[in-house]
C-alpha positions in Angstrom: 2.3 21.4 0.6 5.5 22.0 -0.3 7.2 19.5 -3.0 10.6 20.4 -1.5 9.8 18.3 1.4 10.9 15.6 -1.1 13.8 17.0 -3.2 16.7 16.5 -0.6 17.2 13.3 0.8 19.5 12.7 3.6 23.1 12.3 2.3 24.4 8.9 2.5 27.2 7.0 0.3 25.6 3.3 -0.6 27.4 0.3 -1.0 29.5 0.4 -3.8 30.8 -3.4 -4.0 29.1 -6.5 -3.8 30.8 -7.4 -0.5 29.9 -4.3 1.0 26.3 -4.7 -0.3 26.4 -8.2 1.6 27.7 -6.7 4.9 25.0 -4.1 4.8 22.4 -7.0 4.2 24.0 -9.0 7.1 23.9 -5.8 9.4 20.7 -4.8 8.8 19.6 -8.6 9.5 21.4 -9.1 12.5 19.4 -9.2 15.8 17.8 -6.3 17.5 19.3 -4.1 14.5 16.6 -2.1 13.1 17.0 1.1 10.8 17.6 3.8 13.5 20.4 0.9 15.1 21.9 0.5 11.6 22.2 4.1 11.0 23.4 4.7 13.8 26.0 1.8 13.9 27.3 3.1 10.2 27.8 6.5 11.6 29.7 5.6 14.7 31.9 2.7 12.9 32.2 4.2 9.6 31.3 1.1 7.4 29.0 -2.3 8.1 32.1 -4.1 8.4 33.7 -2.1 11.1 29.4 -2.2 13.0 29.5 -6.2 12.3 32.5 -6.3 14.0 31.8 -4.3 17.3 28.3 -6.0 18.0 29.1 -8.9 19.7 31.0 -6.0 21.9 28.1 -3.5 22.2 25.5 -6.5 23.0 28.1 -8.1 25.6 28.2 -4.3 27.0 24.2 -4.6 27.0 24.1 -7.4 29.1 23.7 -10.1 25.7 25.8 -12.7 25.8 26.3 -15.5 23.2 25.2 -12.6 20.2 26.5 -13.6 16.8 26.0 -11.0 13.8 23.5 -12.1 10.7 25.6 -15.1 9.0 28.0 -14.0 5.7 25.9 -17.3 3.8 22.2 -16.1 5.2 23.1 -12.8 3.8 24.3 -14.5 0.6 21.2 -16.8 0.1 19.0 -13.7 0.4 21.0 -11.7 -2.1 20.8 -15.1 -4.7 17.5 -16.0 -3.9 16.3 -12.0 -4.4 18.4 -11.9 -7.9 17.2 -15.1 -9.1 13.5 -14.1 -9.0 14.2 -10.8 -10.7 14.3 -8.2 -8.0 16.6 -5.5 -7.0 18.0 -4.7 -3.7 18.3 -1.1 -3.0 20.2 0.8 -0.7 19.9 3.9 0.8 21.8 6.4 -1.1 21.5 4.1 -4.4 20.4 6.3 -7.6 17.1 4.5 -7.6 16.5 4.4 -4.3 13.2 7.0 -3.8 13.9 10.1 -2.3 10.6 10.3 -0.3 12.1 7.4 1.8 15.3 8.9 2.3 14.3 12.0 3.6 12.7 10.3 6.3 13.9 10.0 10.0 15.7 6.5 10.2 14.7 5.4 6.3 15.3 1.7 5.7 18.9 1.2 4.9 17.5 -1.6 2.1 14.2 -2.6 -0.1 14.0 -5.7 -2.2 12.4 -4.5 -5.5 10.3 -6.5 -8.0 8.6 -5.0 -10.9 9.6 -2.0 -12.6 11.8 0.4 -10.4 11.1 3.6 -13.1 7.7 3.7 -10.5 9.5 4.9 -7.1 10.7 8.7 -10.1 7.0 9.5 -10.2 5.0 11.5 -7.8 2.4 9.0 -5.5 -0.8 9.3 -3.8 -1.3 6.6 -1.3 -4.9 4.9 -0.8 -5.3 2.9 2.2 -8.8 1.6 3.8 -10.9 -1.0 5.0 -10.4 -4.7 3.7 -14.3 -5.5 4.3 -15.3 -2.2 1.9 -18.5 -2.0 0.8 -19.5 -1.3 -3.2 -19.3 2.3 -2.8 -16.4 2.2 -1.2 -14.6 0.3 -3.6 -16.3 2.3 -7.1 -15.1 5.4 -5.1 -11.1 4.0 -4.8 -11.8 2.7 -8.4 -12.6 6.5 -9.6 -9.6 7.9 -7.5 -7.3 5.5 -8.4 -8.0 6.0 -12.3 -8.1 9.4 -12.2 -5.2 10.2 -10.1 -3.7 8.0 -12.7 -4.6 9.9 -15.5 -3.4 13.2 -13.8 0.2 11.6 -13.4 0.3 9.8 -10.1 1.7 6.5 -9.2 -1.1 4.7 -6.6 0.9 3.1 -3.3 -0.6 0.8 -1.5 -0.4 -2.1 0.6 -2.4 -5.1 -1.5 -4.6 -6.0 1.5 -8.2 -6.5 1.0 -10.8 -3.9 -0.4 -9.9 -0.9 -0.7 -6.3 -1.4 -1.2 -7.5 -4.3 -4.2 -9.7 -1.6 -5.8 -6.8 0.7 -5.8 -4.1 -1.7 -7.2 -6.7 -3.0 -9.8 -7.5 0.7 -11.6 -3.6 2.0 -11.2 -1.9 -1.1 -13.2 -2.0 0.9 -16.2 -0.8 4.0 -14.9 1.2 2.9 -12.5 0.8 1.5 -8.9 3.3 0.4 -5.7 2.3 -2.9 -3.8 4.2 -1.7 -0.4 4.2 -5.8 1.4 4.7 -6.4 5.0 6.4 -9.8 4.3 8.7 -10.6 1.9 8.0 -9.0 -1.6 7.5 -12.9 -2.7 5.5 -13.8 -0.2 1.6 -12.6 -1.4 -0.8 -11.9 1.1 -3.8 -12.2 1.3 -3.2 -15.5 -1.3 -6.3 -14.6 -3.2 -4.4 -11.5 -4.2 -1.8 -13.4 -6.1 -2.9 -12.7 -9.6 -3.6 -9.5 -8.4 0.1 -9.5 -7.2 1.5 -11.2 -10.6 0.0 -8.2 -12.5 1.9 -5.6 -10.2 5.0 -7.6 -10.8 4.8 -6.8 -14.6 3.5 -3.8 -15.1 4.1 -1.9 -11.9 6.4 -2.2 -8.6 6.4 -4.6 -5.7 8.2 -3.3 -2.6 9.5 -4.3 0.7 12.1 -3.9 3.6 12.0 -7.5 4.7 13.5 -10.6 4.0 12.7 -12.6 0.8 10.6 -15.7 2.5 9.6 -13.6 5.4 5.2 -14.5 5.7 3.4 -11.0 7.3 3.2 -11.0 10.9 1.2 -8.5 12.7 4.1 -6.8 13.8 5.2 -6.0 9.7 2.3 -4.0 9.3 3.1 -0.5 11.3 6.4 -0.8 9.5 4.6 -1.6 6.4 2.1 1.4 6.6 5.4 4.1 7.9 6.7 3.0 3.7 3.4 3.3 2.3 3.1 7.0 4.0 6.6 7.6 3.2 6.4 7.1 -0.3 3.4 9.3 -1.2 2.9 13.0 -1.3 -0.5 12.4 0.7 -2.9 9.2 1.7 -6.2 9.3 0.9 -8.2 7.2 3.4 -11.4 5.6 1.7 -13.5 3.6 4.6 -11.8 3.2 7.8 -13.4 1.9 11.0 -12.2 3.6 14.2 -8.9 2.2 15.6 -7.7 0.6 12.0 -4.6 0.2 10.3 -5.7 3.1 8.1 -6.2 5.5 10.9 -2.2 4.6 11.5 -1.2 5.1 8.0 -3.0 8.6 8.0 -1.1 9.4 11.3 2.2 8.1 9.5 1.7 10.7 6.9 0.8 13.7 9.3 4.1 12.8 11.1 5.7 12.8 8.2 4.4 15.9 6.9 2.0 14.5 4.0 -1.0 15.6 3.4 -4.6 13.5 4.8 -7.1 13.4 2.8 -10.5 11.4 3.5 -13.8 10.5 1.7 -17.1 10.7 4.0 -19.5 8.4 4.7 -23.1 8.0 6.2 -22.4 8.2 10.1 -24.6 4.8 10.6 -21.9 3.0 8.9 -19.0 1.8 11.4 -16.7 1.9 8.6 -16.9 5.6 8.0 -16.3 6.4 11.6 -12.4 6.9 10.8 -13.3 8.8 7.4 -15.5 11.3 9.2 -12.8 11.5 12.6 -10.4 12.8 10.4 -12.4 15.0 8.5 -13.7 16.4 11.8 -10.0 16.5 12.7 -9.0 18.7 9.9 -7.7 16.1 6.7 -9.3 17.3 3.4 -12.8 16.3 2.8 -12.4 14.3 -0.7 -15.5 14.2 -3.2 -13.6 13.0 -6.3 -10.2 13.7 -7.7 -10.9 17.1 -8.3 -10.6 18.0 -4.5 -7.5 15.6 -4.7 -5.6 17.9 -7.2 -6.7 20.8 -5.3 -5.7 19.8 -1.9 -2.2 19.5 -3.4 -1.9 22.7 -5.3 1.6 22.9 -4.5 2.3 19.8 -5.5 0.7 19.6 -9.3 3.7 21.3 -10.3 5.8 18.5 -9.5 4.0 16.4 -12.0 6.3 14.3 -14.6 7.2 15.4 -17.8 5.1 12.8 -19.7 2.0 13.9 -17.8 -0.7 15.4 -20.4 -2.2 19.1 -19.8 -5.8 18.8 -18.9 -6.3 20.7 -22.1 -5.3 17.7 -23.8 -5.5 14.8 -21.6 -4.5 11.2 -22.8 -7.3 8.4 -22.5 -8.4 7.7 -19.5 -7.3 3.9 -18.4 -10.1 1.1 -18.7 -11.6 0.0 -15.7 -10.5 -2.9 -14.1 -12.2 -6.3 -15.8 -14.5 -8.5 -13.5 -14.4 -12.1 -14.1 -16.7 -13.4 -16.5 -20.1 -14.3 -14.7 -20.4 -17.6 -16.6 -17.0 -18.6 -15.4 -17.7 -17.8 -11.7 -16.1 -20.4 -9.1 -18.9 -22.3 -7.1 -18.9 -20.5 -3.7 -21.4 -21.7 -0.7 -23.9 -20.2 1.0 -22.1 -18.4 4.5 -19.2 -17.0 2.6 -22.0 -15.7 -0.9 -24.0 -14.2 2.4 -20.5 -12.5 4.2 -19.6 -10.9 0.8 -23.1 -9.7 0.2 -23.4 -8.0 3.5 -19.6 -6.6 3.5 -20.6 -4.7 0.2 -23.3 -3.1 1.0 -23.8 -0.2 3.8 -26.5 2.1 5.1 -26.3 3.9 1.5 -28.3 2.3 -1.2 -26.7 0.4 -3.9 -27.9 -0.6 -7.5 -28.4 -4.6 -7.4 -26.8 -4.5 -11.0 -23.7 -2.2 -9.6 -23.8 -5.4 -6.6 -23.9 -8.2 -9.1 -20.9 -6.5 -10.6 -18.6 -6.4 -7.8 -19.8 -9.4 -6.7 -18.6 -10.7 -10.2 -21.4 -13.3 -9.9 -24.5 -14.4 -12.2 -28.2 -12.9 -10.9 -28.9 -16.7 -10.6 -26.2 -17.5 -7.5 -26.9 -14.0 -5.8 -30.9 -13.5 -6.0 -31.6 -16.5 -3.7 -29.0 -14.9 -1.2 -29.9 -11.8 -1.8 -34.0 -13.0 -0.8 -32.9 -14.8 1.9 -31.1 -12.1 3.5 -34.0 -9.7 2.5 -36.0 -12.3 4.9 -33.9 -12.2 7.7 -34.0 -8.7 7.8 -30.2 -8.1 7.1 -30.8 -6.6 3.2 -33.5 -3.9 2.7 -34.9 -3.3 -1.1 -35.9 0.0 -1.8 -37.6 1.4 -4.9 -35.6 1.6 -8.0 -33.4 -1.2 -7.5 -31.8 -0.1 -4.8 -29.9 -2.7 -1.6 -28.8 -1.6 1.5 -27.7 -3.4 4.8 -30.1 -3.0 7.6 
């Protein structure tokens, strides 16, 4: 793929004031004004000023009466609020605002930033899949993550469950984008928020909305159109037909990224999307070798500080489990549902299990029997778990 795609971003003067900054947040807040509106509005009125004052107009034209503009204090609450817990707000056409956005069609004309900004001047791979991932599925995001890492690449993704946890977890060392549907204070899943903390200090948190805004299920399309955006290509590890993932991957084909997709065994519903778009023609992805290869055209555009495989710099330690003699007391339905959502049709080591599990033999093994008795786990020889 051609790393020009990304080089020329569409031409746009920011805000250059702080009054200016507020009318573009008060725009861009304002009802029924989304980025293609906003854009549209700047073009048409020549500042956010000149677009705040004509809505009431253009909505009364619409057949909206009674429309009032986002509120100049709202607007300011949100810029005080977003400053006084240590992000940034950038605007499109801002020095640090990524380029990969900005060459979109209808970019967002502002992101709330928390973390460390220097992320958005690297290259990214985005890694997107399903929240219930099984072990393998999560060692495999693990080892793409790290490696992917080690070759240069910032991981984006959006700090959901599984997958997107596994990715997060290996890339805070070398570098990794939480992309949130919500506000970028507003953590969810909640069991993520360490997870979340740790982004904030050693890598980036992003996000178009509001600060305060809780995910609705209406954020996430917009939410997976940035994480696509961002990247150079999305790598899909464990998708079930009809998922979120399957709309992130056809984000990234509209947008001209590259798909990429690790196979599964076809018993295994959440393969089903992996092996559709493998069947549909995104790059079949072993490990990161086929990774760097898909994106030949792309390696080039590594950062300076990236080492030579010739002399490659250590690779980044794998991301810690909890200590299992400090593991929370958890009952017997939801020890059962993690069990089952970790393992798949392809064996698993027990002790690779008890690992991601990040429990002591002692809780697991009478779960582990129980569900061996019910006919949900099968034991093969070596070891080895798999669901039934």
């Amino acid at each position: 793929m051609d790393g020009t795609t990304f080089s020329s971003p569409t031409p746009f003067t920011p805000p250059t004031t702080e009054e200016d900054r507020l009318l573009w947040l008060r725009l861009i807040r304002s009802r029924r004004v989304g980025p293609a509106t906003f854009l549209r509005l700047l073009t048409e009125h020549g500042s956010a000023g000149a677009a705040l004052a004509a809505l009431p107009g253009i909505a009364r034209d619409a057949g909206v009466s009674d429309y009032a503009a986002h509120p100049h204090d709202a607007a300011q609450r949100e810029l005080s609020l977003g400053r006084s817990k240590g992000a940034r707000l950038l605007c499109l056409g801002d020095p640090d605002y990524p380029a990969t956005l900005a060459a979109l069609t209808d970019p967002p004309p502002v992101l709330w930033a928390l973390g460390a900004a220097r992320m958005l001047e690297q290259p990214a791979i985005a890694m997107v899949g399903a929240r219930n991932a099984s072990s393998l599925g999560q060692r495999m995001a693990r080892k793409l993550a790290e490696g992917l890492g080690y070759h240069g690449f910032t991981i984006v993704s959006g700090l959901a469950r599984g997958i997107d946890t596994a990715a997060h977890g290996a890339a805070l060392k070398s570098g990794t984008i939480a992309v949130m549907a919500g506000g970028v204070d507003i953590v969810y899943p909640p069991e993520n928020a360490v997870l979340a903390a740790a982004i904030a200090d050693q890598g980036l948190r992003l996000s178009e909305q509001p600060f305060g805004l809780s995910p609705q299920a209406r954020h996430f399309p917009r939410r997976n159109r940035l994480i696509a955006g961002l990247a150079r290509a999305v790598i899909v590890v464990e998708a079930a037909e009809g998922s979120g993932s399957l709309i992130t991957a056809r984000d990234a084909l509209d947008q001209g990224r590259e798909v990429l997709a690790v196979p599964g065994h076809p018993f295994d519903a959440r393969a089903a999307g992996c092996n559709q778009l493998i069947r549909g023609g995104a790059h079949l992805v072993r490990d990161v070798a086929d990774v760097i290869d898909a994106l030949e055209a792309s390696v080039s555009a590594l950062p300076p500080q990236s080492a030579p495989r010739s002399a490659p710099r250590p690779m980044p330690a794998a991301t810690q489990k909890p200590a299992r003699g400090a593991a929370k007391p958890i009952d017997t339905l939801t020890l059962h549902r993690r069990i089952l959502d970790r393992l798949g049709p392809a064996p698993v080591a027990e002790d690779q299990l008890l690992r991601d599990l990040g429990l002591p033999a002692a809780t697991v093994a009478p779960a582990l029997l129980f569900l061996e008795l019910d006919g949900r786990v099968q034991r093969q020889p070596g070891g080895m778990l798999a669901r039934s």
